[in-house]
mmCIF file of the C-alpha atoms, coordinates in Angstrom:
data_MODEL
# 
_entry.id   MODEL 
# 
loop_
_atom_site.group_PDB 
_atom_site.id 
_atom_site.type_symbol 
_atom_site.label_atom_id 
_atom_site.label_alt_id 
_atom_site.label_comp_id 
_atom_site.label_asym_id 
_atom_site.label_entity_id 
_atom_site.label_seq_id 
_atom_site.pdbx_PDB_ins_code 
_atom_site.Cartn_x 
_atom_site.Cartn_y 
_atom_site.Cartn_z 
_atom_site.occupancy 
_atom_site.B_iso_or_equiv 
_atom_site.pdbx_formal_charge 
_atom_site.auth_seq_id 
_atom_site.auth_comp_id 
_atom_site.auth_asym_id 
_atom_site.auth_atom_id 
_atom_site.pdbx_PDB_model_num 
ATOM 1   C CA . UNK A 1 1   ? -17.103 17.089 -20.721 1.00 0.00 ? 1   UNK A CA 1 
ATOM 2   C CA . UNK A 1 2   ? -18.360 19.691 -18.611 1.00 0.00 ? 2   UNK A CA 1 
ATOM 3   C CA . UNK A 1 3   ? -20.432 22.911 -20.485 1.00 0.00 ? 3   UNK A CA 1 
ATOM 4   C CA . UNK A 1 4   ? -17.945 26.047 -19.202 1.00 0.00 ? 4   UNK A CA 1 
ATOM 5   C CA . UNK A 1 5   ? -16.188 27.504 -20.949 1.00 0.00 ? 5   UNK A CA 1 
ATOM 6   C CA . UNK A 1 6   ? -12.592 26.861 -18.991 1.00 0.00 ? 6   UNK A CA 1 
ATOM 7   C CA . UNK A 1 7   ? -9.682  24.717 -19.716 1.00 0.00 ? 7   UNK A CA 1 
ATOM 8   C CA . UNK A 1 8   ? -11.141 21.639 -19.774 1.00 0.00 ? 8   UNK A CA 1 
ATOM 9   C CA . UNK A 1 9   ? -9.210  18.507 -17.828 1.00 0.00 ? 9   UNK A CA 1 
ATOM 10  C CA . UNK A 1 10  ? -9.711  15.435 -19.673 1.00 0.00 ? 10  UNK A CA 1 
ATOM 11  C CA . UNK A 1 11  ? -6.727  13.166 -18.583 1.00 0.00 ? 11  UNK A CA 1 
ATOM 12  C CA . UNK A 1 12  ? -4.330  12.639 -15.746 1.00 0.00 ? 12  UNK A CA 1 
ATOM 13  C CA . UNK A 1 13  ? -1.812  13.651 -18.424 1.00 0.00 ? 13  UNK A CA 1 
ATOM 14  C CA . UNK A 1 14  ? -3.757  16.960 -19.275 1.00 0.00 ? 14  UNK A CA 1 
ATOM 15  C CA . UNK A 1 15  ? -3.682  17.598 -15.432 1.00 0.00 ? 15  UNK A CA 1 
ATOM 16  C CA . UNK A 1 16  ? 0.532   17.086 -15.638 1.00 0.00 ? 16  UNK A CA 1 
ATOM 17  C CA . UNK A 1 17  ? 0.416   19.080 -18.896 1.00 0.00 ? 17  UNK A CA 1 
ATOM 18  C CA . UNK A 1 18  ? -1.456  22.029 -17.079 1.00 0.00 ? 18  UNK A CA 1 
ATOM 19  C CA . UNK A 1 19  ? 0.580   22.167 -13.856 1.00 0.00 ? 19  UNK A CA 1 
ATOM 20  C CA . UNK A 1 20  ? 4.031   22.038 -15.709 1.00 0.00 ? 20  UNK A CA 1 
ATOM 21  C CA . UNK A 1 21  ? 2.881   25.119 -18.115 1.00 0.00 ? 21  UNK A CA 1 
ATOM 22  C CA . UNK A 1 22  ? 1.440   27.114 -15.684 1.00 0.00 ? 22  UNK A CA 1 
ATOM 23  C CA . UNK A 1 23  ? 2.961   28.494 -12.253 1.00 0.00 ? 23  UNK A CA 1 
ATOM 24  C CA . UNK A 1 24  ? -0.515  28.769 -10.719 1.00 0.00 ? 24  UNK A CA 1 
ATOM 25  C CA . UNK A 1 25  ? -3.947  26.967 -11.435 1.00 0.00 ? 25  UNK A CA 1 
ATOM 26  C CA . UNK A 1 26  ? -6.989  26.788 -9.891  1.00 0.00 ? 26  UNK A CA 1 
ATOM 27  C CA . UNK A 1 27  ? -9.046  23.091 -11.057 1.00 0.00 ? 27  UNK A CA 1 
ATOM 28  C CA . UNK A 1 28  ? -12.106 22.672 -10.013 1.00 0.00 ? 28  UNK A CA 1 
ATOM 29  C CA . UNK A 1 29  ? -13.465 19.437 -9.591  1.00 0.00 ? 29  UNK A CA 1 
ATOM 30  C CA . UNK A 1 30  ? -17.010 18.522 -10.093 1.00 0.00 ? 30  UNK A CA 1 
ATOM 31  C CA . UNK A 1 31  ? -20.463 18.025 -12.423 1.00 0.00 ? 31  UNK A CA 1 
ATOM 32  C CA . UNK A 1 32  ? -23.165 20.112 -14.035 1.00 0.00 ? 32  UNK A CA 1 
ATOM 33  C CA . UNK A 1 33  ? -24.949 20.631 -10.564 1.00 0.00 ? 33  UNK A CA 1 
ATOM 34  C CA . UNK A 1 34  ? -26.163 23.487 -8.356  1.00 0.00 ? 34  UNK A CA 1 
ATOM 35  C CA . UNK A 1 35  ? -22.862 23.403 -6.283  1.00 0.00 ? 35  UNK A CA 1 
ATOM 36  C CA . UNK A 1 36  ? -20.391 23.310 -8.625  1.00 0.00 ? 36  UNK A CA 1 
ATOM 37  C CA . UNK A 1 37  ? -21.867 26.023 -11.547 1.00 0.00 ? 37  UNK A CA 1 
ATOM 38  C CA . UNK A 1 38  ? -21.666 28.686 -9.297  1.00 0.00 ? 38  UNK A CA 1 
ATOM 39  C CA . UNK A 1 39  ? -17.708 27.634 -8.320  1.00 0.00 ? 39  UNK A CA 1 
ATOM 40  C CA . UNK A 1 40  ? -17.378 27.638 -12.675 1.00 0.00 ? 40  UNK A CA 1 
ATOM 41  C CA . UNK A 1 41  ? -19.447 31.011 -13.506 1.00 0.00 ? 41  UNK A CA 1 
ATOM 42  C CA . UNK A 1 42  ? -17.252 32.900 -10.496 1.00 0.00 ? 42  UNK A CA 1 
ATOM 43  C CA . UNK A 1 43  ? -13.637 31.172 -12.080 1.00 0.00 ? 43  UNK A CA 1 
ATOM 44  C CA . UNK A 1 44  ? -14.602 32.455 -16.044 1.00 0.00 ? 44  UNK A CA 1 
ATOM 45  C CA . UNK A 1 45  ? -15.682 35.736 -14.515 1.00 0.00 ? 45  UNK A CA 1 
ATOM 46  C CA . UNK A 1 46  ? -12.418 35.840 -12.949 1.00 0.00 ? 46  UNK A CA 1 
ATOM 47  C CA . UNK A 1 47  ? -10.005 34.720 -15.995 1.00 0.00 ? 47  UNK A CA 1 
ATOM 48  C CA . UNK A 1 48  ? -9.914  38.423 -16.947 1.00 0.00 ? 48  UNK A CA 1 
ATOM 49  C CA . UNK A 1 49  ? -8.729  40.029 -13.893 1.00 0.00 ? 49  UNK A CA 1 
ATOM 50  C CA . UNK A 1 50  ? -5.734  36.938 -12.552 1.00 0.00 ? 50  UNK A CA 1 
ATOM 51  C CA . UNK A 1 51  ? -4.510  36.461 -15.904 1.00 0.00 ? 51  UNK A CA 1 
ATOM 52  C CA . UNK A 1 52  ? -1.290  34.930 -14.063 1.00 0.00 ? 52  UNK A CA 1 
ATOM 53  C CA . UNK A 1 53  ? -3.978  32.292 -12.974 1.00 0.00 ? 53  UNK A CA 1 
ATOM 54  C CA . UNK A 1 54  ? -5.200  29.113 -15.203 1.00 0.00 ? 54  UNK A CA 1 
ATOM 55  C CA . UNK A 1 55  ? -8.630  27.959 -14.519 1.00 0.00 ? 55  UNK A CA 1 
ATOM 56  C CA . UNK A 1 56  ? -9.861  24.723 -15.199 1.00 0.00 ? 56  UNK A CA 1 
ATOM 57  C CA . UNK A 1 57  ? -12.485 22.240 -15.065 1.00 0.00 ? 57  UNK A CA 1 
ATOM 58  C CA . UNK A 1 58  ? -12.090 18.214 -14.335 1.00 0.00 ? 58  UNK A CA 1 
ATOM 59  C CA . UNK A 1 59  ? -15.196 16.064 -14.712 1.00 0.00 ? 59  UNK A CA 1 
ATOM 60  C CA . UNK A 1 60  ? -15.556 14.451 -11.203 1.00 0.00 ? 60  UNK A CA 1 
ATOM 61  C CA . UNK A 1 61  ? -16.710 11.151 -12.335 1.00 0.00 ? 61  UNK A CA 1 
ATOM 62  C CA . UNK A 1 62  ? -14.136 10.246 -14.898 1.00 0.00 ? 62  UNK A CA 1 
ATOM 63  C CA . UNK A 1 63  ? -11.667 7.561  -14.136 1.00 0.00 ? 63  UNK A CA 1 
ATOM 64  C CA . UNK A 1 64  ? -8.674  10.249 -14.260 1.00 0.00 ? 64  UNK A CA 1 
ATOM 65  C CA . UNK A 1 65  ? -10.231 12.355 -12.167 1.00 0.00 ? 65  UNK A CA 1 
ATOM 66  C CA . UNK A 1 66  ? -9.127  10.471 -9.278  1.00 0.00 ? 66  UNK A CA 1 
ATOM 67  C CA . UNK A 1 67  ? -5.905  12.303 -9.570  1.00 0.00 ? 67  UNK A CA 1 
ATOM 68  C CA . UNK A 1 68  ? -7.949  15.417 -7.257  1.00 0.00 ? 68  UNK A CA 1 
ATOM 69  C CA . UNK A 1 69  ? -10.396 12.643 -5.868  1.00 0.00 ? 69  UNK A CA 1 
ATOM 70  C CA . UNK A 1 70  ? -7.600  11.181 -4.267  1.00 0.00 ? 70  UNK A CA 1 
ATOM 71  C CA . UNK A 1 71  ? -5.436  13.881 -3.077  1.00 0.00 ? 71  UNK A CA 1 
ATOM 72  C CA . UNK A 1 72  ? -4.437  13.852 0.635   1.00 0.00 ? 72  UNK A CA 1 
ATOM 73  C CA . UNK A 1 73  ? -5.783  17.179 1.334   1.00 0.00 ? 73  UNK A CA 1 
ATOM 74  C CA . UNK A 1 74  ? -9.320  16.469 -0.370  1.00 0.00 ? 74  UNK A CA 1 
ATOM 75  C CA . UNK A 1 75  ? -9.171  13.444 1.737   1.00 0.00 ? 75  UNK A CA 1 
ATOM 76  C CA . UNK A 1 76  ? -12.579 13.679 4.038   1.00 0.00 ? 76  UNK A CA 1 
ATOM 77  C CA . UNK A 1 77  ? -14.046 16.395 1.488   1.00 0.00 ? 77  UNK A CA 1 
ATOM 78  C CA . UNK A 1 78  ? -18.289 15.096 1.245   1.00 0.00 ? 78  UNK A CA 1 
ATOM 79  C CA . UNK A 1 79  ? -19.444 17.660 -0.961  1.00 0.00 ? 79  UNK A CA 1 
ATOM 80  C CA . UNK A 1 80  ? -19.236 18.773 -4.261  1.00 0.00 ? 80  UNK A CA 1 
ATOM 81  C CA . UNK A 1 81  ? -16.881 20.526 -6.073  1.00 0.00 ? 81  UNK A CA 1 
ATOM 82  C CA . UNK A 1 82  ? -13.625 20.002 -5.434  1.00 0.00 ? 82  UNK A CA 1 
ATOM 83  C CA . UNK A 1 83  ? -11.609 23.169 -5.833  1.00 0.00 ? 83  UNK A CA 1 
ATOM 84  C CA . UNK A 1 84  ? -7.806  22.851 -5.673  1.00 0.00 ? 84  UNK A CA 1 
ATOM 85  C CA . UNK A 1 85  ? -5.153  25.750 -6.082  1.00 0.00 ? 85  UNK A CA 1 
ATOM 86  C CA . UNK A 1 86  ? -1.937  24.508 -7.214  1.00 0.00 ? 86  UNK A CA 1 
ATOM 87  C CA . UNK A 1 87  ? 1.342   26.652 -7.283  1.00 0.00 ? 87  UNK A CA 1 
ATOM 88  C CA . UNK A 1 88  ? 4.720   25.598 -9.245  1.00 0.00 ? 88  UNK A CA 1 
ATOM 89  C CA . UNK A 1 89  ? 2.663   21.931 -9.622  1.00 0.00 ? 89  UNK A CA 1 
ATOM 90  C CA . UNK A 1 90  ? 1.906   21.595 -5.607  1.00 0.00 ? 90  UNK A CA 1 
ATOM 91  C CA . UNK A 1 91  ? -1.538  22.148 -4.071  1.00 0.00 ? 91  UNK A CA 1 
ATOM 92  C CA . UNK A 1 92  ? -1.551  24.611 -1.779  1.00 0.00 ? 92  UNK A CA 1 
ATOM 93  C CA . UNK A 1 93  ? -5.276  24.861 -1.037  1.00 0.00 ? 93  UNK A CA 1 
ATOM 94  C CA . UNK A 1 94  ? -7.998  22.585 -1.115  1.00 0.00 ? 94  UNK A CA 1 
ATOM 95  C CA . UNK A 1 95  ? -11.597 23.441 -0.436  1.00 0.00 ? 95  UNK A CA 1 
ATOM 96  C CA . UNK A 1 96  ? -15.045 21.644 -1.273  1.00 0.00 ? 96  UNK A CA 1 
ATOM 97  C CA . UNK A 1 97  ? -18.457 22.928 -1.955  1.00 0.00 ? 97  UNK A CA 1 
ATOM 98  C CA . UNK A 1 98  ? -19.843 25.919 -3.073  1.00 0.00 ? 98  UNK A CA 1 
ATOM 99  C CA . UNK A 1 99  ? -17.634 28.895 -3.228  1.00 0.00 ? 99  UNK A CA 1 
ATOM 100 C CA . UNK A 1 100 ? -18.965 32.478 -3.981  1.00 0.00 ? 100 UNK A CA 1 
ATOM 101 C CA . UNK A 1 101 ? -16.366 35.502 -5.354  1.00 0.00 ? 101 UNK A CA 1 
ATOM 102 C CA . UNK A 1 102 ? -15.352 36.931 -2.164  1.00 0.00 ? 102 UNK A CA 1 
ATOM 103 C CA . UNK A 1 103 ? -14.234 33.138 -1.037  1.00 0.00 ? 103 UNK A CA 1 
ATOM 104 C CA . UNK A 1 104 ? -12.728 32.206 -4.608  1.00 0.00 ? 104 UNK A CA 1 
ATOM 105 C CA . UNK A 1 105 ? -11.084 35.666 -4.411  1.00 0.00 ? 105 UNK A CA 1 
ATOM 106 C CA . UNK A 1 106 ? -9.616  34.989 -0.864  1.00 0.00 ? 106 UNK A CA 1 
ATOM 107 C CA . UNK A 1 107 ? -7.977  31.741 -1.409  1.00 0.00 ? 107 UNK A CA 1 
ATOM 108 C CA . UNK A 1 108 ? -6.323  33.147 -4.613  1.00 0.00 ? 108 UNK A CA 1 
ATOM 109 C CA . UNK A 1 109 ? -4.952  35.931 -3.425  1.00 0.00 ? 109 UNK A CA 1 
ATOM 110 C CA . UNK A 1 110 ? -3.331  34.362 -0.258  1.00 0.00 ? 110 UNK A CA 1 
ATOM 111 C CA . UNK A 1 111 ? -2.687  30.981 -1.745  1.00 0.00 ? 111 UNK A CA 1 
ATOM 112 C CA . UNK A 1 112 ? -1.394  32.345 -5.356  1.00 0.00 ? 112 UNK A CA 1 
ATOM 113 C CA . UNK A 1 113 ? -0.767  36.083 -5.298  1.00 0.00 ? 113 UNK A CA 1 
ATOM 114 C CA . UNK A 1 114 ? 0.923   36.106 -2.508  1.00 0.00 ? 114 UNK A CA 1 
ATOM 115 C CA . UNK A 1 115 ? 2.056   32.454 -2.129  1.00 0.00 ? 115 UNK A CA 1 
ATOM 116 C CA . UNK A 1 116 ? 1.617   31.674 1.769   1.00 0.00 ? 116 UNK A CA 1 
# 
């Protein structure tokens, strides 16, 4: 299990569980290194302001966690994390690597706020 303090992904069913509860989540996909904590400290800082938002984390190296791995539109992603926005239980944004605020920010307000 990953040390954030986010909804924590343990199981392909968790990941169904999530996306039927919830009209928009952000999972990101990844480990305990210096890409991904930055993606995780920007997503808790942000749980206070898109409250219409669930943010959560999937270990990337647990079996289930080829349900992102394997997602067409990670397809060709190299580097770590894998950050997918999901909205009404289809992704509608994919990115990899680091991600600072302003690029978090960006995605979810195009992607989720205002659902293009």
């Amino acid at each position: 299990m990953l040390r954030t303090n986010l909804t924590h992904v343990l199981s392909t069913k968790d990941h169904a569980e999530l996306l039927a509860n919830n009209e928009n989540v952000m999972i990101c996909c990844g480990r305990m290194g210096p890409m991904c904590i930055p993606v995780y400290e920007v997503m808790e800082e942000l749980e206070s302001e898109y409250t219409n938002v669930k943010f959560a984390d999937m270990e990337f190296d647990i079996p289930d966690a080829a349900i992102i791995r394997n997602l067409p539109e990670c397809r060709g992603f190299a580097g770590l994390p894998f950050t997918v926005y999901y909205k009404n239980g289809k992704v509608v944004k994919a990115t990899s690597s680091i991600q600072n605020m302003d690029q978090v920010t960006s995605n979810l307000d195009t992607y989720i706020v205002n659902g293009k």
